[in-house]
C-alpha positions in Angstrom: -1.2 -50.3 24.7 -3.7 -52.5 23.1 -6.2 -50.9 20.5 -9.6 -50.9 20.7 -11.4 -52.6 18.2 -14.3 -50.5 17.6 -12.0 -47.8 16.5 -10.9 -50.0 13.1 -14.7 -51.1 12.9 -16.1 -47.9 12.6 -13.6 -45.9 10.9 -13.7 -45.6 7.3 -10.3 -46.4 6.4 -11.6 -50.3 6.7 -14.0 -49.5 3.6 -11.2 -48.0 1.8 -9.1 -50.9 2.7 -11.5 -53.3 2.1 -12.8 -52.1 -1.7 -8.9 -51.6 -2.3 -8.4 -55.3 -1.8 -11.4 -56.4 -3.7 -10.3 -54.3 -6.9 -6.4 -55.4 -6.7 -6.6 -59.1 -5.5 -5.4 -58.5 -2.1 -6.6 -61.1 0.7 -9.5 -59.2 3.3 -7.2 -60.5 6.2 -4.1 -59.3 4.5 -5.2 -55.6 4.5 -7.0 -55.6 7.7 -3.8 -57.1 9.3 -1.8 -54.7 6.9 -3.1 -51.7 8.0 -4.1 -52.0 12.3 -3.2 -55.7 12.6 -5.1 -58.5 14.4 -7.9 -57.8 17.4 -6.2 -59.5 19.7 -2.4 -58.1 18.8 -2.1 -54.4 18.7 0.4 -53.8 15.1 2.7 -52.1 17.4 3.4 -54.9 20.3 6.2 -56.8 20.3 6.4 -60.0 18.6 8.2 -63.5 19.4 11.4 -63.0 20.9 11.2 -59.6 22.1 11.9 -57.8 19.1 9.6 -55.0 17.7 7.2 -55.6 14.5 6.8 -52.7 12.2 2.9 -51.4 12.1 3.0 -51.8 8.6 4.2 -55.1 7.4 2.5 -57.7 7.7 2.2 -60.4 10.3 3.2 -64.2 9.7 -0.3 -65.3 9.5 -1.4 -62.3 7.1 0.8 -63.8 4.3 -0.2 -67.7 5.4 3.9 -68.8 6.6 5.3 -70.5 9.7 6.0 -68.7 13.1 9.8 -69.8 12.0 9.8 -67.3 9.0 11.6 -63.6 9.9 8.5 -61.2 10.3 10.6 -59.1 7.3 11.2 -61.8 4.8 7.6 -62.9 5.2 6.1 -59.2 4.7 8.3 -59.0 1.4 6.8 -62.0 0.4 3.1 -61.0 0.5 4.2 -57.9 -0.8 5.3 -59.4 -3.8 2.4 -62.2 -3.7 -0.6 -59.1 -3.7 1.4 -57.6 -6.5 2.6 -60.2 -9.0 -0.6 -59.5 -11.4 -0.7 -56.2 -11.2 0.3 -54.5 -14.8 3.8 -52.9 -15.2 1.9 -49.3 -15.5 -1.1 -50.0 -12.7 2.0 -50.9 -10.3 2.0 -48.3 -7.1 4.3 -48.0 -4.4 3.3 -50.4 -0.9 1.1 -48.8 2.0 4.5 -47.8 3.8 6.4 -46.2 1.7 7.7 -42.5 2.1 5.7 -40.4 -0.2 8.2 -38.9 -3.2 9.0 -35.3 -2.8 7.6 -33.1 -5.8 9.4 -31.4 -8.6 10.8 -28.0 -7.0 11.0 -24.4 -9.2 13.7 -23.9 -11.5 16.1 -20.8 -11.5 14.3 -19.9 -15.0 10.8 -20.3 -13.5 11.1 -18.1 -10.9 12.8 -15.6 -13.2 9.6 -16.2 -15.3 7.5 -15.9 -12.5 8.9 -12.7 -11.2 8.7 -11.2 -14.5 4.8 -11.5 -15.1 4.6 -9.9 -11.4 6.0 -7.2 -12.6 4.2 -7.0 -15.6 1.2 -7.0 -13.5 2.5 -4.4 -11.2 3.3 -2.3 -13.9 -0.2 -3.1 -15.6 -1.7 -1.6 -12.1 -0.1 0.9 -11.5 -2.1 4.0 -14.1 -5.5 2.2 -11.9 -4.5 3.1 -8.8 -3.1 6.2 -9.7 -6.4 6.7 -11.5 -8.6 5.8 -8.7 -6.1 8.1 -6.4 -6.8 11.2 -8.3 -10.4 10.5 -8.5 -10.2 10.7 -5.4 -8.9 13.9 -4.9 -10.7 15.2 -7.5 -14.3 14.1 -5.3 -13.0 16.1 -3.0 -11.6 19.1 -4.4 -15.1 19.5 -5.5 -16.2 19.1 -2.2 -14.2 22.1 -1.4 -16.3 23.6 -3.4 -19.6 22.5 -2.4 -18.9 23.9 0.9 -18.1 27.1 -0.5 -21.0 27.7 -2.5 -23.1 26.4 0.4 -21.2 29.2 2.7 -22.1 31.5 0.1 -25.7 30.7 0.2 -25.6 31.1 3.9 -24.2 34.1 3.9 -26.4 35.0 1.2 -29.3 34.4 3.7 -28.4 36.4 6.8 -26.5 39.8 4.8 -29.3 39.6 1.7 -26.3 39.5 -1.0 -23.7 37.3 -1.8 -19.7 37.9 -0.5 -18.3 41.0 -1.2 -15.3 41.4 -2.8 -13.6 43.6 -1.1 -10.9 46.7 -1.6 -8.0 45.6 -3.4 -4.9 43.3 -2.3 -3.2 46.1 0.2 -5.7 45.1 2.6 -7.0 41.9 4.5 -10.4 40.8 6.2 -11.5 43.5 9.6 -13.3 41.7 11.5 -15.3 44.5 13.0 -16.1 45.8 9.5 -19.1 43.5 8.8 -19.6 41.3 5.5 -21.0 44.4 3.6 -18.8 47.1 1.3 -17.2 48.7 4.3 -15.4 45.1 4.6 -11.4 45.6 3.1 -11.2 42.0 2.8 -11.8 39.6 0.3 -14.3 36.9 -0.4 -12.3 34.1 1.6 -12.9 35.9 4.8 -16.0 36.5 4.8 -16.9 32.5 4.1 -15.3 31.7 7.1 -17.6 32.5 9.8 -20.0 30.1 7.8 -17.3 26.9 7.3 -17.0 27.1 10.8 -13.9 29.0 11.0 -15.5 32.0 13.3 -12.5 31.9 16.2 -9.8 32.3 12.5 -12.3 35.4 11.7 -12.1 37.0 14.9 -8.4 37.7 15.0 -7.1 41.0 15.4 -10.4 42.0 16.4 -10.4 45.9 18.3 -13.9 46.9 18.2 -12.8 49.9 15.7 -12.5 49.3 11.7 -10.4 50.5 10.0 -8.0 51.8 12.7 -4.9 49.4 11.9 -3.8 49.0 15.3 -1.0 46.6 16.5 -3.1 44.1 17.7 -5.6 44.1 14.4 -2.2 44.0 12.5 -1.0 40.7 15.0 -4.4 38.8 14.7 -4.2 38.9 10.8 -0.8 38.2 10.6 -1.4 34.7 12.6 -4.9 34.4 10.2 -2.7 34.4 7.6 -0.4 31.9 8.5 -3.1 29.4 9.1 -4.1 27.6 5.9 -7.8 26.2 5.7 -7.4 23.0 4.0 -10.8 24.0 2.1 -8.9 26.5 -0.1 -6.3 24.4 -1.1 -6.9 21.5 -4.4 -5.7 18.4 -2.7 -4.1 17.4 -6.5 -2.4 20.4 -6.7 -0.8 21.4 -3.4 -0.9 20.4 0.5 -2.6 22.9 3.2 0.4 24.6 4.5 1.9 28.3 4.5 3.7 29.4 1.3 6.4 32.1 0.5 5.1 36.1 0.5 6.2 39.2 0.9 3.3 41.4 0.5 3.2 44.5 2.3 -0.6 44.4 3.6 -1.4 47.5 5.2 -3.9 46.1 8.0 -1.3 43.7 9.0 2.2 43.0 9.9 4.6 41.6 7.5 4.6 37.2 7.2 7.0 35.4 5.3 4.9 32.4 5.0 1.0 32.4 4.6 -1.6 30.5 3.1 -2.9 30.1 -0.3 -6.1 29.4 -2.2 -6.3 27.6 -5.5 -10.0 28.7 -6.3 -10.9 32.3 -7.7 -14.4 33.9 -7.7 -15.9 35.3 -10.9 -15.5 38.9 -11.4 -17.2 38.3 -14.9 -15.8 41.2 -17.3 -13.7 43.4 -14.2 -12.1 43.0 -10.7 -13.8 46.7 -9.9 -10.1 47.0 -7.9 -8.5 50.4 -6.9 -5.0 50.5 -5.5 -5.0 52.9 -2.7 -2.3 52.4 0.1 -3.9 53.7 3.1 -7.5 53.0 5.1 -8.7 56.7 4.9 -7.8 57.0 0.9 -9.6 53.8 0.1 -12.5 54.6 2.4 -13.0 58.0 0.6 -12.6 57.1 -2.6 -15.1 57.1 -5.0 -16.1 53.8 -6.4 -18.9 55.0 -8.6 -21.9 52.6 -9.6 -19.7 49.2 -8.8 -22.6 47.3 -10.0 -22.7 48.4 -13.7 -18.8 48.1 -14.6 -18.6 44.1 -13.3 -21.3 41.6 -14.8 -19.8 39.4 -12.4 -21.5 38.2 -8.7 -18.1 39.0 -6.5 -15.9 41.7 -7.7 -14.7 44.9 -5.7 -17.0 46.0 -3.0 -19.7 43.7 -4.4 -23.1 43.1 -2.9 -24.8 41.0 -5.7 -27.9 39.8 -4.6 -29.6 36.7 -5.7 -32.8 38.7 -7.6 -29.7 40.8 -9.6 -28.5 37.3 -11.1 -31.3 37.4 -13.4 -29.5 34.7 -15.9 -30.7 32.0 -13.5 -28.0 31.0 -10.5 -27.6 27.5 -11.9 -26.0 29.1 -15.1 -24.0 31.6 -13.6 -20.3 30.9 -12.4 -20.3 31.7 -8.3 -16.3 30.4 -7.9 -13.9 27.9 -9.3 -10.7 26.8 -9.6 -7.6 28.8 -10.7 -4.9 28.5 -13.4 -1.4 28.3 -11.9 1.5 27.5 -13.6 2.9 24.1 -11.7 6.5 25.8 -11.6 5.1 28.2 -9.1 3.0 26.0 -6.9 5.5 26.0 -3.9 7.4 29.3 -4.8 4.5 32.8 -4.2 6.6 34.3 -6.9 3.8 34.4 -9.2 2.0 37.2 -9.5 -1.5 35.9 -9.1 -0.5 33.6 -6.5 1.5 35.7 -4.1 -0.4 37.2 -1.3 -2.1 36.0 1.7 -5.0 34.1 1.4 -7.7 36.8 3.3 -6.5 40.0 0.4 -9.2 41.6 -1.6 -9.9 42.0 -5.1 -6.7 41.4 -6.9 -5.4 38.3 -9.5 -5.1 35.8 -6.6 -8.5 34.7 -5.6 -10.6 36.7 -8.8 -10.8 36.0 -12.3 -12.5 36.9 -15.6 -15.1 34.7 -17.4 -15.0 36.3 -20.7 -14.0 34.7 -24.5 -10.4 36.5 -24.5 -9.7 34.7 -21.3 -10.8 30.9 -21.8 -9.7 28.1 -18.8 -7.0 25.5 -19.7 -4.9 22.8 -17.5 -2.2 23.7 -15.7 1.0 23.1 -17.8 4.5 24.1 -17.3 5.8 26.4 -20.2 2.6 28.1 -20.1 2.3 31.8 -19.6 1.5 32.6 -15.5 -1.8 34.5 -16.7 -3.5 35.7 -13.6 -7.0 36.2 -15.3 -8.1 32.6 -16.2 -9.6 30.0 -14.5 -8.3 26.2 -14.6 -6.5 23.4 -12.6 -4.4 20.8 -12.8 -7.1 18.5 -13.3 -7.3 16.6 -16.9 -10.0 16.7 -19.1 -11.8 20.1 -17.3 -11.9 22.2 -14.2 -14.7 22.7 -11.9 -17.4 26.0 -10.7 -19.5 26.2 -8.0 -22.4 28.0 -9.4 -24.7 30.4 -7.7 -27.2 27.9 -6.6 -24.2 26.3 -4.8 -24.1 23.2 -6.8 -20.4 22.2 -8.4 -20.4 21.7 -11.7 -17.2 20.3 -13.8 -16.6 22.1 -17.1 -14.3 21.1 -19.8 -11.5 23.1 -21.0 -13.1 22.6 -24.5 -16.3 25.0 -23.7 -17.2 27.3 -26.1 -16.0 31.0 -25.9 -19.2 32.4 -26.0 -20.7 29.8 -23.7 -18.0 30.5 -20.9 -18.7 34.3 -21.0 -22.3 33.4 -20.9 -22.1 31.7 -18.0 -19.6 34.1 -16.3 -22.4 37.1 -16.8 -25.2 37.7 -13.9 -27.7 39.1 -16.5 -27.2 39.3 -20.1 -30.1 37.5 -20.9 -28.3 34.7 -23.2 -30.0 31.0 -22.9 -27.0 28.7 -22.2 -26.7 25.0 -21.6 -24.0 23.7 -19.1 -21.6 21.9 -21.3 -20.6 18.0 -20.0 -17.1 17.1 -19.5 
């Protein structure tokens, strides 16, 4: 098929051609007949006697023979004509030659190679891991944002802050309000304000206090459905965990959820460990408010005006101390009862100097009064004005009880981690 002739005219591969021949002493016909041959003969046609011509040698009148002279042995020619005053280290390969194939890798490069790859990995790997727990703790305190904020709420409708409860022989009633008449503990009075109203209703009868079968059923199956909010995403998943606890407003589990925050009881729980709903209900609990300097404590109703200390300064809740041997086991004795118990070591602790907060650490004593986490560097506390605070394990004795008391009067200044 003959070529057009336009196409070579226009197409910049002549200018290449052309300033190629003017710089290395090649003839202009030579490379325009080198590269797309003649106008009138396409480089691919057949030549005289029937026999194909390669595209890139030359034609017979390109290196100035005879018709007589073997298309070949005349290309060779002007090959060797274009080049013969070239320089031995200028010399470069002709037009048609096959490109060389470059050097390949070595067994020892690659071994290199895959070496500083995992050097890099291993260089990467503490940043991700880094980033990954900085992560989870963002949203650990976000747990506890939405805590304190239920708090608040709650604050707003019942005119004081949750109540801690009776002790950790009973679980949340929901027909017996959010006030001291309610056995359960600070984690189930929040839920009606996280949006957890349906989990609060459980087991509802209409009577308090009556531990009937189907109270007993409903906070059985409350207790064996975690609420991711109470769980520290660095320390443990939201799912049920060994107990044995012997509630008596519900039936026995062997699985139930956990909580890994504590609220601050300040110098006492205010707990009294009576084993029946009439006992406790009888019983007289004196003037609650003078033995805890806390905000939620046994049968608590702390208001905000009685947190005279300023409710930025004053711990609200916060994380736990557990020892990391019994994070899956509820063997330990502040972590081994259902998540919805009252005032007892699992979800209450003590802000005072003999009790200071450190980092979860195996070896450690399983002390069931101090808070912590398995955080480095410091733990965090919602405070009473529902922001979320992170405080390091470093604080000062006096500081910590400070900020654990509703109204001593002492000026403090949040420490920085």
């Amino acid at each position: 098929m003959k070529r057009p002739a336009w196409i070579w005219e226009k197409s910049p591969l002549k200018k290449i051609a052309l300033f190629y021949a003017e710089h290395k002493g090649v003839p202009r016909r030579s490379v325009c007949l080198l590269t797309c041959g003649s106008r009138n003969v396409p480089p691919r046609t057949q030549g005289e006697g029937g026999q194909k011509r390669s595209a890139c040698l030359p034609t017979p009148q390109a290196t100035g023979g005879s018709r007589n002279v073997p298309p070949r042995t005349r290309g060779r020619e002007a090959r060797s004509e274009a080049t013969a005053s070239r320089s031995g280290s200028n010399r470069r390969q002709p037009l048609c030659a096959a490109p060389h194939p470059g050097p390949g890798f070595t067994l020892v490069e690659l071994l290199v190679v895959i070496a500083i790859i995992g050097m890099l990995v291993g260089l990467l790997l503490p940043a991700v891991q880094q980033a990954r727990e900085a992560a989870r703790r963002m949203q650990c305190n976000n747990n506890m944002r939405q805590m304190g904020i239920a708090a608040l709420n709650l604050e707003s409708s019942c005119r004081h802050y949750p109540t801690g409860g009776w002790h950790w022989r009973f679980t949340g009633d929901p027909d017996a309000g959010f006030g001291k008449d309610q056995m359960g503990g600070w984690t189930y009075s929040l839920l009606p304000y996280m949006e957890q109203s349906a989990l609060y209703q459980l087991g509802s009868d209409g009577d308090p206090g009556t531990e009937s079968a189907t109270q007993k059923a409903g906070a059985r199956q409350r207790a064996e459905n975690p609420v991711s909010v109470f769980n520290c995403p660095s320390r443990r998943a939201c799912k049920t965990y060994p107990s044995g606890i012997n509630v008596v407003n519900s039936e026995v589990t062997s699985a139930c959820g956990k909580t890994d925050y504590a609220a601050n009881s300040g110098n006492t729980y205010n707990s009294y460990d009576v084993a029946n709903y009439a006992a406790s209900k009888t019983h007289d609990w004196g003037n609650v408010g003078t033995r805890s300097k806390g905000v939620i404590y046994g049968r608590s109703e702390v208001k905000v005006g009685e947190v005279r200390d300023g409710t930025t300064n004053t711990y609200l809740l916060g994380e736990k101390y557990l020892n990391p041997v019994n994070y899956e086991t509820g063997t330990a004795g502040s972590d081994n009862e259902p998540i919805y118990t009252a005032s007892d070591w699992d979800a209450y602790r003590l802000a005072m100097k003999s009790y200071l907060p450190y980092q979860d650490r195996a070896g450690y004593a399983d002390s069931s009064n101090n808070f912590g986490s398995c955080h480095a560097g410091g733990f965090g506390m919602a405070m009473c004005d529902g922001s979320v605070q992170s405080i390091p394990y470093s604080i000062d004795p006096q500081v910590h009880e400070n900020l654990g008391c509703r109204n001593d009067g002492q000026v403090v200044q949040l420490p920085s981690l």
